[in-house]
N, C-alpha and C positions, 0 to 999 in steps of 0.2 A: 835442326829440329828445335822448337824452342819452347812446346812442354814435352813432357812423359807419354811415353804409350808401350801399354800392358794388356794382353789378353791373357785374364790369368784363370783359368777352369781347373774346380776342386771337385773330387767325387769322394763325398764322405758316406759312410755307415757307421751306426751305433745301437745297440740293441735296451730293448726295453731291461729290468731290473732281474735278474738270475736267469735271461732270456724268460720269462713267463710271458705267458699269451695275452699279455693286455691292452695290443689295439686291436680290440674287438671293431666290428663292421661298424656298427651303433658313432664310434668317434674315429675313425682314422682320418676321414675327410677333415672334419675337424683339427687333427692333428696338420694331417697336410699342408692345412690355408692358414695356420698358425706358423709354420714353419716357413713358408712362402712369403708372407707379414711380415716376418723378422727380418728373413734377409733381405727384403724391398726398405725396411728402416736400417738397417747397416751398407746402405748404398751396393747391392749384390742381386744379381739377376738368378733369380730360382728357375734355372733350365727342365728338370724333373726331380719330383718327389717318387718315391714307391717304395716297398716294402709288403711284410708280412706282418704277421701279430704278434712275433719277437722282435722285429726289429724295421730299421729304417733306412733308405738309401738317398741322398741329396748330389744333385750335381749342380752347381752355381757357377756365377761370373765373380769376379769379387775384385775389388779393389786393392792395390799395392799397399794403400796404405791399413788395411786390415790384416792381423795374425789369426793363424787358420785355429788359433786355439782358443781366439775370441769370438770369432765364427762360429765355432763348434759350442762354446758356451752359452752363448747367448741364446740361438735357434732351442737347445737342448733343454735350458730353464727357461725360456718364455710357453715354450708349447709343454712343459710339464707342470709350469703356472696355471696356466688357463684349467688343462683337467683338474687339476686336484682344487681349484678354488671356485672355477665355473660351472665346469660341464657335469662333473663327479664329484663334489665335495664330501668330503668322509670318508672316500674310496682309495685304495693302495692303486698308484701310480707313481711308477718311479724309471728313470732309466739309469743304466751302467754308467758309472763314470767315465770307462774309457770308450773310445774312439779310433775308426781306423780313417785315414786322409789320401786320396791319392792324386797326384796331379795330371790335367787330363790334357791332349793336343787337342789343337782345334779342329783339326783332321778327324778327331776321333767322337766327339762331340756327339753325334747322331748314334753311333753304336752305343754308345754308355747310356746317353738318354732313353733309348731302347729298353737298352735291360734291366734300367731301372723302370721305367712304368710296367713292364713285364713280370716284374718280380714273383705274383702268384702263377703264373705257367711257369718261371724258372725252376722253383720250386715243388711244383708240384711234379713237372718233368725229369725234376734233376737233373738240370742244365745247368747249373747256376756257377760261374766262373770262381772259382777257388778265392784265389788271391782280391777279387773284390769284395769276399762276404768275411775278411779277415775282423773278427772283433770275436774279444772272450767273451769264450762259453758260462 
C-alpha cells in the first residue's frame, strides 16, 4: 500500500450554555448549515446534524490528520460566531465548553445518522440512547 487509508466516523454532541433553550426553530437550520460549512473547510464529511434546543448531535467522516478536539472546536465557535455577530447580534448565545465524542463503525453509520436527524421524536418519545446524549447538564 503506498498511501494511508482511514475510515474514521465521529458522533459528537454538545449542548447549548446551561442547557437553556436557545436553538430556537427561527436559527437551527442556520446553526446546522454553519456546522456542515465548517467541517466541509476542515476536510470532514458532515453525515448528519440533529438535535433539540439544548443541544446538538454531529456525525462526521474526518481526516487522520485532524484532533477530535479541534474538530469540536472549530464547528462549535464558527457556528456560535455567525449567531452572536450575524443572525442575533446582541443576543446571549453561547454553548457548554465541554463535549461528549464517540467513535462510530462503518457498520453503524446509518443507525447513528438515524437517530440523529430523529432527535425530536427521540425526545419527545423518550427513546433517546443514554450513552449518546452524554454531555453536562
Amino acid at each position: 500500500m503506498r498511501s494511508n487509508f482511514t475510515q474514521l466516523y465521529l458522533h459528537c454532541v454538545w449542548a447549548t450554555w446551561d442547557r437553556l433553550p436557545l436553538i430556537t426553530p427561527d436559527i437551527q437550520k442556520v446553526i446546522y448549515a454553519a456546522i456542515i460549512r465548517q467541517c466541509e473547510q476542515l476536510g470532514c464529511t458532515a453525515i448528519a446534524v440533529g438535535g433539540i434546543e439544548d443541544h446538538v448531535h454531529l456525525l462526521t467522516g474526518f481526516p487522520s490528520t485532524l484532533a477530535v478536539a479541534d474538530l469540536v472546536k472549530q464547528v462549535k465557535g464558527s457556528s456560535c460566531h455567525l449567531i452572536t455577530h450575524e443572525i442575533k447580534p446582541g443576543e446571549f448565545f453561547k454553548w457548554q465548553g465541554s463535549y461528549g465524542a464517540f467513535t462510530v463503525s462503518h457498520d453503524a453509520i446509518d443507525k447513528v445518522a438515524d437517530y440523529i436527524r430523529n432527535q425530536a421524536i427521540h425526545h419527545r418519545q423518550k427513546s433517546t440512547i443514554s450513552t449518546w446524549e452524554l454531555t453536562p447538564k
